[in-house]
C-alpha positions in Angstrom: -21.3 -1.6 -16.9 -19.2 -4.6 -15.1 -19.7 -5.4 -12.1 -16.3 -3.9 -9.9 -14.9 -7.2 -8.2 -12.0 -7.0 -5.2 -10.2 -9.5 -4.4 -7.2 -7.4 -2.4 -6.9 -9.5 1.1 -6.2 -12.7 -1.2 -3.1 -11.0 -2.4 -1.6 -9.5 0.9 1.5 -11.4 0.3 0.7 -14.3 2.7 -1.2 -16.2 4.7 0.8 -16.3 7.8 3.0 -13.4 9.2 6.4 -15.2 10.5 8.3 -11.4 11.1 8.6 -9.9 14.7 10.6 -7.6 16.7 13.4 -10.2 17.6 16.4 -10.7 15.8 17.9 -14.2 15.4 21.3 -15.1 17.1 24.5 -14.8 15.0 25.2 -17.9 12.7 21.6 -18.9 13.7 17.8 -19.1 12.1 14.6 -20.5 11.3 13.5 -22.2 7.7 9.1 -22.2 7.7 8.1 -24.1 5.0 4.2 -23.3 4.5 1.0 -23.5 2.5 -2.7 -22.5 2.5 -5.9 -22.1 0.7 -8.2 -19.2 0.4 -11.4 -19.0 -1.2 -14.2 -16.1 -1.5 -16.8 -15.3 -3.3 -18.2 -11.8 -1.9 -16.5 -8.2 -1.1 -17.1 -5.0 0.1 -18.1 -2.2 -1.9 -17.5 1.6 -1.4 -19.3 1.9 1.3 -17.7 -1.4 3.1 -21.4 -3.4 2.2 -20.9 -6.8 1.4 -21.9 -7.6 -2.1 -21.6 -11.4 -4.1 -19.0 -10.9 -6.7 -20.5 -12.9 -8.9 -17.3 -15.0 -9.3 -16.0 -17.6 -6.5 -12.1 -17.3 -6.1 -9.7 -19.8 -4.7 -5.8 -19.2 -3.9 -3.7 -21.9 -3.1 -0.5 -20.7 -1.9 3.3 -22.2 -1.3 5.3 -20.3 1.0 9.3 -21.1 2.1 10.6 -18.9 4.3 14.0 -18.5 6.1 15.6 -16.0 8.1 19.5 -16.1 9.2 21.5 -14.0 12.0 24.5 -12.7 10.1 25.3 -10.8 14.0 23.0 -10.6 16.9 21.7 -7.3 16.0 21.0 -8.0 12.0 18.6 -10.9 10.7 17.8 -11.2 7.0 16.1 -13.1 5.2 13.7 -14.1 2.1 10.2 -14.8 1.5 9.3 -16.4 -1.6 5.5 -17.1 -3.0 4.2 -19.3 -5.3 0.1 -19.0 -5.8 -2.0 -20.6 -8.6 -4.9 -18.6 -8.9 -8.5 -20.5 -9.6 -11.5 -18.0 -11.0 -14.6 -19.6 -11.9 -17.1 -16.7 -13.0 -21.3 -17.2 -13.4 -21.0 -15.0 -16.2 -18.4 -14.7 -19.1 -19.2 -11.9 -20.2 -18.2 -9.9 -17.1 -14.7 -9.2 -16.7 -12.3 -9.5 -13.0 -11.0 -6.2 -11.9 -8.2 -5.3 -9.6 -6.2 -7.9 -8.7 -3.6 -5.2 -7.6 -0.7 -7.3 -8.1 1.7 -8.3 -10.7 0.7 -4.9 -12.9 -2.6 -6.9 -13.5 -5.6 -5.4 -12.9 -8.2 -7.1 -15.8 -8.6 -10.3 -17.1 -10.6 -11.0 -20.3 -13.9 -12.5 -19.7 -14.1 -16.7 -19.3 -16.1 -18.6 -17.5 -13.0 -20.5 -15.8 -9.4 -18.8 -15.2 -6.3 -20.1 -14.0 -3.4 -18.3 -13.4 0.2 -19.0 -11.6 2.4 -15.9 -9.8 5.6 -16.0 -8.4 7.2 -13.7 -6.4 9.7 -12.7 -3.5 10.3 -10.6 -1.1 14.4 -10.0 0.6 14.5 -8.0 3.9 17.0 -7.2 6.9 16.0 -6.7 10.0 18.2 -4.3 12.6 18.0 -4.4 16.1 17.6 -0.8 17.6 16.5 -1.4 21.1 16.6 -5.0 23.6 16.4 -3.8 27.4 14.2 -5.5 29.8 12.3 -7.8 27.4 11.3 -5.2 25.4 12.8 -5.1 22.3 12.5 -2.7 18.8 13.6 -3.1 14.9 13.7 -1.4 12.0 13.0 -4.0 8.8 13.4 -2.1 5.3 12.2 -4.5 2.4 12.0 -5.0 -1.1 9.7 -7.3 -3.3 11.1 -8.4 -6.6 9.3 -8.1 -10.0 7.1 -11.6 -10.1 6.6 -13.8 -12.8 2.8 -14.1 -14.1 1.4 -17.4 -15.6 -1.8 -17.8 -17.7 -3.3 -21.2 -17.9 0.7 -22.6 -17.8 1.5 -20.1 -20.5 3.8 -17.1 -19.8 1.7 -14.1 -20.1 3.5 -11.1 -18.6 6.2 -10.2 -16.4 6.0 -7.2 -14.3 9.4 -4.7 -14.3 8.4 -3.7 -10.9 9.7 -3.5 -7.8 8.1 -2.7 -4.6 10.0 -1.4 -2.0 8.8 -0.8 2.0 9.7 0.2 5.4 8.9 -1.5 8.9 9.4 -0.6 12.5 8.3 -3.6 14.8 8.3 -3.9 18.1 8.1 -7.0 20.7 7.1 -7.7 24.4 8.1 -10.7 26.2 7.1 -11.9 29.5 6.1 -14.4 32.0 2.6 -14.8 33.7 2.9 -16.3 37.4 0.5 -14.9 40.0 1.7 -17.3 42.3 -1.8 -18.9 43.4 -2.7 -22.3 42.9 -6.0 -23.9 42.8 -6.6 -27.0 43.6 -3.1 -27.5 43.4 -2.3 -26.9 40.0 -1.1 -23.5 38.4 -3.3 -21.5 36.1 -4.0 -22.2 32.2 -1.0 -20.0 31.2 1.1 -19.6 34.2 4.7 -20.0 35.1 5.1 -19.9 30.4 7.0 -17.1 28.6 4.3 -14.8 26.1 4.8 -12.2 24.0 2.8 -9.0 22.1 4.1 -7.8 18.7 3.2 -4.6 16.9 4.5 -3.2 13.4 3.8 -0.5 10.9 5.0 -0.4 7.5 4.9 1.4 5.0 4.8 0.2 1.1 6.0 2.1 -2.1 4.5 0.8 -5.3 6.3 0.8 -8.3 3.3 1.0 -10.3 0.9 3.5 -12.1 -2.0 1.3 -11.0 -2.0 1.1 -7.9 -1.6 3.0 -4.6 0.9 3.1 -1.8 0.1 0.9 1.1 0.0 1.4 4.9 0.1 -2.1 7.0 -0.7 -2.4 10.8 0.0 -6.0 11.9 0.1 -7.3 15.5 0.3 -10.8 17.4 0.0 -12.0 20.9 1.6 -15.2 21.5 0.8 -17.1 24.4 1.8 -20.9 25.6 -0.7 -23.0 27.7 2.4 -25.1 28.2 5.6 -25.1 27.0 6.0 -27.1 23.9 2.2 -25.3 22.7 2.4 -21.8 21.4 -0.8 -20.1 20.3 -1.0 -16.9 18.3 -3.4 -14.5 17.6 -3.0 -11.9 14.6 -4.4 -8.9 13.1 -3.2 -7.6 10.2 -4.7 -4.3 8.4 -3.8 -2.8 5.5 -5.3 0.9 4.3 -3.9 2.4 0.4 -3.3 5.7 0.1 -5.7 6.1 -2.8 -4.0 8.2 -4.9 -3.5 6.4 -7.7 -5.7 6.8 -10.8 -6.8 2.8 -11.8 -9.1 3.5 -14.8 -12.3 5.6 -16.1 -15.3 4.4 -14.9 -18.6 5.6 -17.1 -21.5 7.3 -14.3 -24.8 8.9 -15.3 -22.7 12.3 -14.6 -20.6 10.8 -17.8 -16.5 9.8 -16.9 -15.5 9.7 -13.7 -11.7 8.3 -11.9 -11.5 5.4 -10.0 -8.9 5.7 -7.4 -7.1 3.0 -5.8 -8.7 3.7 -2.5 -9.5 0.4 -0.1 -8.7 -0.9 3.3 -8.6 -4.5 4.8 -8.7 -6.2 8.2 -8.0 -9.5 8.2 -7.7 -12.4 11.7 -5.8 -15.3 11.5 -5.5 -17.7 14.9 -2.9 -20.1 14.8 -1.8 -23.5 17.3 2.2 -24.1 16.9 3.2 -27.3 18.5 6.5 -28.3 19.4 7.8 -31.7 18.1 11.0 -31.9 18.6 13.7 -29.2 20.0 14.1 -27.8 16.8 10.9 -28.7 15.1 7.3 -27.3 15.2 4.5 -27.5 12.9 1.2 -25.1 12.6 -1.8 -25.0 11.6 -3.9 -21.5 11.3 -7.8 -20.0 9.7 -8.0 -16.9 8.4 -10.7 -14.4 7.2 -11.5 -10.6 6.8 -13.3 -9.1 8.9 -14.2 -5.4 7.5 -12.7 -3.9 4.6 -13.4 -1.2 1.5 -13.5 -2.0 -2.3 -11.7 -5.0 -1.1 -12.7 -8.8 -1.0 -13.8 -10.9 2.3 -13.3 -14.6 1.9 -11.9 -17.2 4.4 -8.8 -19.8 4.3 -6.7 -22.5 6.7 -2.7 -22.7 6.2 -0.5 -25.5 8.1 3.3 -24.7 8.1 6.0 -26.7 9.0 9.3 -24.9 11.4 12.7 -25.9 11.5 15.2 -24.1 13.8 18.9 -24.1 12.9 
């Protein structure tokens, strides 16, 4: 039987999470223009061992993003993808399973694949709460039907659409205790920080694969001013009810669910250039997961305020 290969954390949309709590002003906004490279070669099984997947898997990844106040209280915005997919195998005749995305969940065997997917996601987010620099949103989303390439050739194009639902919400505050030593302020003092948290919940348009429950959060904290470092966790746990395929055991046919979870840390440095220009530069990596892959990956973004 075929070895059962996850690569799930690789497809989690993107590298970097740019959403928070906080609206942008009316008439005002924020175009990221960013890219990054994954690559992993092992996953955990069923019983969240790791295991070599027998194939080593690079993403690259191409990611514009811009959000836009339409009033102080609404934001939206859109997040398109473009990743080219690089799959080089140690044995042909063992096929990829389970790429959960873009209705394609088996490749035919090759030693090498190579394979293009674009997609997007729109979103709005609304303002429900701002009062003493605490602040809560409600973001619903949708993520259009993407376009799947084959080696440059047009192999499929999936007619679904996903659609999900996010409450975030944001802390901001400034650290002064007031004490200096040897006179000069604390690593950290006298800057503004903030914490961010958000659950989400994901419908899948799709018979082969489950629903999706995402736990993200950040803390963002400035040494100085024009510095801003970031540290983010984001998890994301299926439902596992969806039915992927048979799977032949010594018991005879048995269902393979959809059933898998993923933790994944990114830590980020965003430096301030110019009053409306920053640029970033992150590294990624899972650290636990379920019937999902583990791999690691550096992205560098560029931020443009308007």
């Amino acid at each position: 039987m075929a070895k059962y290969i996850v690569f799930l954390s690789a497809f989690l949309i993107c590298a970097q999470s740019y959403a928070a709590a906080w609206t942008q002003n009316k008439g005002s906004g924020q175009l990221i223009v960013g890219s990054s490279i994954y690559q992993s070669s092992r996953y955990y099984d069923s019983s969240s061992d790791l295991k070599s997947s027998g194939t080593d898997f690079t993403k690259l990844e191409f990611n514009p993003f811009i959000e836009y106040g339409l009033t102080d209280d609404v934001t939206v915005g859109i997040n398109p993808s473009l990743q080219i997919w690089r799959f080089d195998k140690n044995n042909a005749n063992e096929p990829i399973f389970d790429f959960r995305q873009c209705g394609v969940y088996s490749y035919s065997p090759s030693y090498q694949i190579n394979a293009h997917i674009f997609e997007s996601e729109l979103f709005l987010r609304k303002k429900l709460y701002d009062k003493d620099n605490l602040v809560f949103s409600v973001q619903p989303l949708v993520k259009t039907p993407c376009i799947y390439y084959n080696n440059g050739k047009l192999e499929a194009i999936s007619d679904t659409t996903d659609y999900e639902i996010r409450l975030l919400g944001g802390y901001g505050f400034k650290w002064d205790p007031g004490i200096n030593l040897s006179d000069a302020k604390r690593p950290f003092a006298g800057q503004y920080h903030f914490i961010n948290f958000e659950a989400a919940y994901r419908k899948r348009n799709n018979n082969k694969f489950s629903d999706q429950i995402r736990i993200d959060a950040t803390a963002g904290f400035r040494p100085y001013k024009e510095l801003l470092l970031l540290t983010q966790a984001f998890t994301t746990i299926s439902t596992g009810d969806e039915a992927v395929r048979g799977v032949i055991t010594n018991n005879g046919l048995a269902t393979q669910e959809d059933d898998y979870y993923s933790v994944k840390l990114q830590i980020s440095a965003v430096q301030q250039i110019t009053k409306s220009k920053s640029i970033a530069f992150g590294y990624f990596r899972e650290l636990a997961g379920r019937n999902s892959g583990i791999g690691n990956g550096f992205n560098i973004s560029v931020w443009h305020g308007f």
